[in-house]
C-alpha positions in Angstrom: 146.1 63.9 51.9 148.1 66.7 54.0 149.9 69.1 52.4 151.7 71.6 54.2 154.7 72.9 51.9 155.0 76.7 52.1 157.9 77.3 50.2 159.1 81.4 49.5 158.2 82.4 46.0 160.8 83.2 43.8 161.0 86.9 42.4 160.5 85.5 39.4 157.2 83.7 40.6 156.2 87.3 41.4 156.7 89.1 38.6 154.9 86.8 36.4 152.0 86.5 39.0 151.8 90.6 39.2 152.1 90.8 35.6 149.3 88.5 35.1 146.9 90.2 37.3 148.3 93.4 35.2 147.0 91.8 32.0 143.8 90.7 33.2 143.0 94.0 34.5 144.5 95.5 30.8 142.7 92.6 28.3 139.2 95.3 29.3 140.7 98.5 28.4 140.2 101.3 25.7 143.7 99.9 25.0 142.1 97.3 23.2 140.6 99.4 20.4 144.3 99.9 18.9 145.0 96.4 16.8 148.3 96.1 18.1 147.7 96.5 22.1 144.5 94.2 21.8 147.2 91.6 20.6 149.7 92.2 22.7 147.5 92.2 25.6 146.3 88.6 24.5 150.3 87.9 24.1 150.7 88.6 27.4 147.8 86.8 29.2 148.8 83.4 27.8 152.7 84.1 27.6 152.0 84.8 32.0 149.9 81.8 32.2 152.1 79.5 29.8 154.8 80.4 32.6 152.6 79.7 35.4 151.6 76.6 34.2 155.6 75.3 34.0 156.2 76.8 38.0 152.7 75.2 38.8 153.3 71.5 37.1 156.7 71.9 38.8 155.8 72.5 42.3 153.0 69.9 41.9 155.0 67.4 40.5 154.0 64.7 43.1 150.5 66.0 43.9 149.5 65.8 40.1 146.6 63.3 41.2 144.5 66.3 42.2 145.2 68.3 39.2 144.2 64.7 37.1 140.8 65.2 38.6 140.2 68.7 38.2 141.6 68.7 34.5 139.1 65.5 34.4 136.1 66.9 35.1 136.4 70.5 33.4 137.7 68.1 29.5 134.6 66.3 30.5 132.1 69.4 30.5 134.1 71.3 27.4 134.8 68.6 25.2 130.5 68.6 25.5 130.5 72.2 24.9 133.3 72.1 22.2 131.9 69.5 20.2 127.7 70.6 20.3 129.0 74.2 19.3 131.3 73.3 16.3 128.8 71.4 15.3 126.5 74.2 14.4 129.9 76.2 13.4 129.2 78.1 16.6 132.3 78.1 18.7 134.7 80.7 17.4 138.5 80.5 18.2 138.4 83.0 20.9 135.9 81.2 22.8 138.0 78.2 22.8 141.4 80.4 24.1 138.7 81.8 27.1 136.8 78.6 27.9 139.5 75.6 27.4 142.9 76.8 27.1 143.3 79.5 29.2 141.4 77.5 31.9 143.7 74.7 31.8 147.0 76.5 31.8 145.3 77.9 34.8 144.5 75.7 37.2 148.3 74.1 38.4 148.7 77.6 39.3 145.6 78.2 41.2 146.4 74.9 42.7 149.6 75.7 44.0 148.4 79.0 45.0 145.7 77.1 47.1 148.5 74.2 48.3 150.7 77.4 49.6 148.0 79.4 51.6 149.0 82.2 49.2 146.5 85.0 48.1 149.4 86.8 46.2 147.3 87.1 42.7 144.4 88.5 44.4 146.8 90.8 46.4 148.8 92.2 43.3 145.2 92.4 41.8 143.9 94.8 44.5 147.0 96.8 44.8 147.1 97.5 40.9 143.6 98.8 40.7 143.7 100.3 44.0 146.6 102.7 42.2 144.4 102.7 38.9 141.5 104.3 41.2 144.1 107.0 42.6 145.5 107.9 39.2 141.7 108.3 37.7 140.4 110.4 40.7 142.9 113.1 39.9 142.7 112.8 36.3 138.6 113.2 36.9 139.1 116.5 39.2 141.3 117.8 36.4 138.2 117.3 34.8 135.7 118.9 36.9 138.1 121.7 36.6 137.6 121.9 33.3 140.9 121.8 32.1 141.7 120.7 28.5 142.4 117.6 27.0 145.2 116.5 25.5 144.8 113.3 24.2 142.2 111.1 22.0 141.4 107.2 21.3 138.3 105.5 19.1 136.7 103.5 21.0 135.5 99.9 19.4 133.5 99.9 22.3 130.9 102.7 21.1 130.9 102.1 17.8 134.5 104.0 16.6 133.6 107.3 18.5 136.3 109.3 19.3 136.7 109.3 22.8 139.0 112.3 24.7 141.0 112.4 27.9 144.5 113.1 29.2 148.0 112.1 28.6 146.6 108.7 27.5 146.3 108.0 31.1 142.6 108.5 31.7 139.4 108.9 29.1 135.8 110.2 29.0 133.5 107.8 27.4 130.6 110.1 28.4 131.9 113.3 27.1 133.0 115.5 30.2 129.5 116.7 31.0 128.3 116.5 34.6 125.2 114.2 35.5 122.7 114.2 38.1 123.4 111.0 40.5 122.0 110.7 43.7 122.5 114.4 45.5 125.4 115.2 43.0 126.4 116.5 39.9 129.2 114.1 39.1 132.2 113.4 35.8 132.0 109.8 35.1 135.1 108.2 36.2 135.5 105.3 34.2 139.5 105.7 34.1 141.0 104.0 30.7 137.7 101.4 30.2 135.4 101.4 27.8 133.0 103.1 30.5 132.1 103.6 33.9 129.8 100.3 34.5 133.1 98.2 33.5 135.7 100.3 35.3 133.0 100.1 38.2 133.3 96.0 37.6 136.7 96.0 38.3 136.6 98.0 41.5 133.9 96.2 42.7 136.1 93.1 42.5 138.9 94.6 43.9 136.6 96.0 46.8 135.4 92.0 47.1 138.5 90.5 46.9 140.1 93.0 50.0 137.6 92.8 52.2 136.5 89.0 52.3 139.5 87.2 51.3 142.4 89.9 52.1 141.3 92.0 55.2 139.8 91.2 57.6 139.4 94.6 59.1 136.2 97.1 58.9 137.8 99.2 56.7 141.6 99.8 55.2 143.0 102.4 53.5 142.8 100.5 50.3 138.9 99.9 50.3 138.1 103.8 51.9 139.8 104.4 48.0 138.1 102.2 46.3 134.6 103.2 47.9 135.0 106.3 46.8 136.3 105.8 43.1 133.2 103.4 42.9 130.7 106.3 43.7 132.4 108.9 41.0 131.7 105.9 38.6 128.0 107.0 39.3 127.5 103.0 38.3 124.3 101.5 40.2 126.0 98.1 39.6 129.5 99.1 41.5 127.6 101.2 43.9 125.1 98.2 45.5 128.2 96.1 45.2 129.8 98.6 47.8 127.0 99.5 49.9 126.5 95.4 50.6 130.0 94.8 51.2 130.0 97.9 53.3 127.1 96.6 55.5 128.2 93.2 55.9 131.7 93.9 56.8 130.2 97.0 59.5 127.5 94.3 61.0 130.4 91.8 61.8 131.9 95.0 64.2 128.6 94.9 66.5 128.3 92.3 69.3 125.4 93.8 70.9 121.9 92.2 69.7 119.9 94.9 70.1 122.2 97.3 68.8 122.3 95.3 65.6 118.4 94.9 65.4 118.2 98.5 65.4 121.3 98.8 62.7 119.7 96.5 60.3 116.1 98.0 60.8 118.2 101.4 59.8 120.0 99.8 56.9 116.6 98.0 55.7 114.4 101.8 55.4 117.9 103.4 54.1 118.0 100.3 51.3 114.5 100.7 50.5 114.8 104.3 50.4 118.0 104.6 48.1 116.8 102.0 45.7 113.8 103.9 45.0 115.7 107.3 44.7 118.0 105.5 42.7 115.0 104.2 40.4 113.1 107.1 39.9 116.5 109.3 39.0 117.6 106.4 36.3 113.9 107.0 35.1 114.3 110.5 34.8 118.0 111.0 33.9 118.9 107.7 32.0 115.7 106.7 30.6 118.3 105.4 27.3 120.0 103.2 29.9 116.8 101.7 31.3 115.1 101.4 28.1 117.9 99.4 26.7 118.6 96.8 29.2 115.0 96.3 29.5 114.9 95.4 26.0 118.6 93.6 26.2 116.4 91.1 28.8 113.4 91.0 27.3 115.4 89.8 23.7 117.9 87.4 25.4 114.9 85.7 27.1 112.9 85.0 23.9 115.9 83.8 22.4 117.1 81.7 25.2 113.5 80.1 25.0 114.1 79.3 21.4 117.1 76.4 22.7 116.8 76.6 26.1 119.4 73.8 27.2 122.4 74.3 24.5 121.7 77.9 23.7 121.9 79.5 19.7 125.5 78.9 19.5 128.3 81.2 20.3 128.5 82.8 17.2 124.7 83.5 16.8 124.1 87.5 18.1 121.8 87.1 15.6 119.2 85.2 18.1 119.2 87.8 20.2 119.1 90.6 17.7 116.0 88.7 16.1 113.6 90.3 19.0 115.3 93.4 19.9 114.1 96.5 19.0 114.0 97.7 15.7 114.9 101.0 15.9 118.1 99.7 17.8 119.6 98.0 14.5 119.7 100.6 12.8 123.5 100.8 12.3 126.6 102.0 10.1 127.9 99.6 7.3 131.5 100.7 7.7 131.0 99.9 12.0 130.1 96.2 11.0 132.2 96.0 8.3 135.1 96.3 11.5 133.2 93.8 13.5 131.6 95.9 15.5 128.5 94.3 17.4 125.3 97.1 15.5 123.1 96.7 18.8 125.5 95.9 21.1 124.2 93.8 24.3 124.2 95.3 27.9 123.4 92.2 30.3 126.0 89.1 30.8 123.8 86.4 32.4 120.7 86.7 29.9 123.4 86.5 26.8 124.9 83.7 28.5 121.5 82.1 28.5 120.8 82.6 25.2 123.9 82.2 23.7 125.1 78.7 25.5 121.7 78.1 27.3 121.0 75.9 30.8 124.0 73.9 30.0 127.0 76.6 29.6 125.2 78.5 32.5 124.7 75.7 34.8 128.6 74.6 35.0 130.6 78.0 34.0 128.6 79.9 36.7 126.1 77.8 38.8 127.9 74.8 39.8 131.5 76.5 40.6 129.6 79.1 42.8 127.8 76.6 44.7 130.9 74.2 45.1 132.5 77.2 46.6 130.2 78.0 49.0 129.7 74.8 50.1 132.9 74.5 50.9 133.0 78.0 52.6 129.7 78.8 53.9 131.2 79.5 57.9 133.2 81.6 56.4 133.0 85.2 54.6 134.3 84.0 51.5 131.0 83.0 50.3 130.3 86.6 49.5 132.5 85.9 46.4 130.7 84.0 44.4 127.8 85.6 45.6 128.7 89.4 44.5 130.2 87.6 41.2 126.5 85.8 40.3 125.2 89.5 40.2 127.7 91.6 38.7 127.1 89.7 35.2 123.5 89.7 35.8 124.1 93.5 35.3 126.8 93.6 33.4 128.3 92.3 30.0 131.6 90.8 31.5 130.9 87.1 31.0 133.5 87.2 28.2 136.4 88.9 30.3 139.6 87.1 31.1 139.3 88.1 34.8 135.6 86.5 35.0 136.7 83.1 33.7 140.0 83.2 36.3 137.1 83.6 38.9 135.1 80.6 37.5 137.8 78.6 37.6 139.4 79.3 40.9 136.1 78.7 42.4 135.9 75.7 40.5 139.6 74.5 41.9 138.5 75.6 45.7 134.9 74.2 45.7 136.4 70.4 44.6 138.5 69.9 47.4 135.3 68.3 49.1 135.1 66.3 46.1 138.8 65.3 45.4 139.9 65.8 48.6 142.7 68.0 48.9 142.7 69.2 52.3 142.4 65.4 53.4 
């Protein structure tokens, strides 16, 4: 089956697609703490993809066999999910909006982006967060100037703390005291998120999505700004992200064979090197850090060996809090009382493990990744999957809207071996 319709998008088309990127990028914000914006935002998310599912049904109107297929297979693996989980009164509405109806309003879209060449989402995507980066390194060398805040939000995220910043624009998390990281004394940058790691998630996507699906270049203007927001995040995560895609994308530019023998001998002491600096200053300086996703693994692996195939059950924080440390439940009844998580969890593969178990791990991460490599292993693109397979290792953004749309257009991409679409 050939398809070759490249049709120009309406402005319409556009808007919606910008706004949806918009929303993803919003649904992970401080924003969220404030009732009203966290429903809005959720308005918005599904009110874009309600409209992108009419365009995408529209355009596919006589190509629906391939969305049949795809919409097949993914009822297939959640009505499994669905029905085990509410079964054990485990599968809580927002669970089903992320993992079923939000997928399959979806997919005609990603579908039509795919039938059209188009990388328009992942373009508005980049360009939105490459002007969130600019707007958050000035905010953060107001702060290194020390001048006064004017502005204040509680953040769910840290248990109701009161978090300050400026002109609603920009917050600190962290408090505005400088840390040690690497040769520096640095502000966290973590913009309007929740904190630095998760602001650091989204920059690393963007950084992904420019430079092995947009770009093709060494480097652009857009990813020299989004290198250097990721370092002021002073996030580990964010910063190997960079430093990989940085190395790949500058060993593509030498030809020569000894030259690039000598480079990767180079980068392998400098890797070695700045991991164990790295280490040894996150033992000294962030010993809290350490100790916590230590024991965030160490918990999530007991429980996940409790039910290792179906997991505890969406609902069930509970298995995992069962082998954390003690001292790390102590808590505030008034914070749970708000629904606030008491121990909170730090680590988005080891949750998903021990929450949904081989099963919900094996097709909402490990088969969509390898489908798309498969498909693109000549190419660069397999760097996608790949960098998204270890960002929720380290962080906890298995439940963000943005990490599902990822899923799911790898998912889409990957089956055209299997349905055929390029045919």
């Amino acid at each position: 089956m050939e398809y070759s319709i490249k049709e120009k998008n309406s402005k319409v088309y556009d808007f919606f697609v910008f706004l949806f990127a918009a929303s993803l990028i919003f649904n992970s914000t401080l924003y969220n703490s404030i009732h009203f914006l966290s429903v809005l935002s959720k308005i918005l998310i599904f009110s874009c993809s309600i409209v992108l599912f009419i365009i995408g049904i529209s355009y596919l109107k006589s190509h629906l066999e391939d969305l049949v297929r795809i919409y097949g297979f993914y009822l297939l693996i959640s009505v499994i999910l669905f029905v085990e989980q509410i079964l054990r009164l485990q599968f809580p509405l927002s669970k089903f909006l992320l993992l079923i109806i939000f997928p399959l309003l979806i997919v005609p879209f990603i579908l039509k982006e795919k039938y059209q060449d188009s990388k328009l989402f992942f373009q508005d995507f980049c360009n939105i967060m490459t002007f969130i980066a600019l707007l958050s390194l000035f905010f953060t060398i107001l702060g290194l100037f020390s001048f006064p805040l004017n502005s204040s939000i509680n953040s769910l995220w840290s248990g109701g703390t009161v978090v300050g910043g400026y002109f609603h624009l920009h917050f600190f998390p962290g408090g505005t005291q400088k840390i040690p990281f690497l040769f520096f004394n640095l502000l966290r940058n973590s913009s309007f998120f929740p904190e630095s790691p998760i602001f650091g998630y989204y920059l690393s996507l963007a950084l992904v999505f420019q430079n092995f699906l947009i770009n093709k270049d060494f480097l652009d203007k857009k990813s020299i700004i989004l290198y250097i927001t990721i370092f002021t995040t002073a996030s580990t995560t964010a910063l190997l992200v960079a430093f990989g895609t940085f190395v790949i994308k500058s060993m593509k530019t030498i030809s020569n064979r000894d030259v690039r023998l000598l480079y990767s001998f180079f980068l392998i002491v400098l890797i070695i090197f700045s991991l164990y600096y790295i280490f040894q200053a996150k033992l000294k300086n962030s010993i809290g850090s350490v100790s916590i996703r230590s024991d965030d693994f160490k918990a999530a692996m007991h429980a996940f060996a409790d039910h290792p195939i179906l997991g505890n059950g969406f609902n069930n924080l509970t298995s995992i809090e069962a082998y954390m440390d003690a001292n790390r439940l102590l808590y505030d009844p008034q914070s749970v009382a708000t629904g606030i998580n008491r121990a909170g969890f730090s680590l988005g593969l080891p949750e998903m493990l021990a929450l949904g178990g081989i099963y919900f791990v094996f097709f909402w991460l490990i088969l969509p990744s390898c489908l798309y490599i498969k498909k693109y292993y000549k190419t660069s693109l397999i760097w996608l999957p790949v960098f998204n397979v270890f960002l929720v290792s380290l962080l906890i953004i298995n439940d963000s809207y943005i990490f599902i749309f990822t899923i799911i257009y790898f998912y889409v991409y990957g089956m055209a071996n299997i349905i055929k679409i390029d045919q």
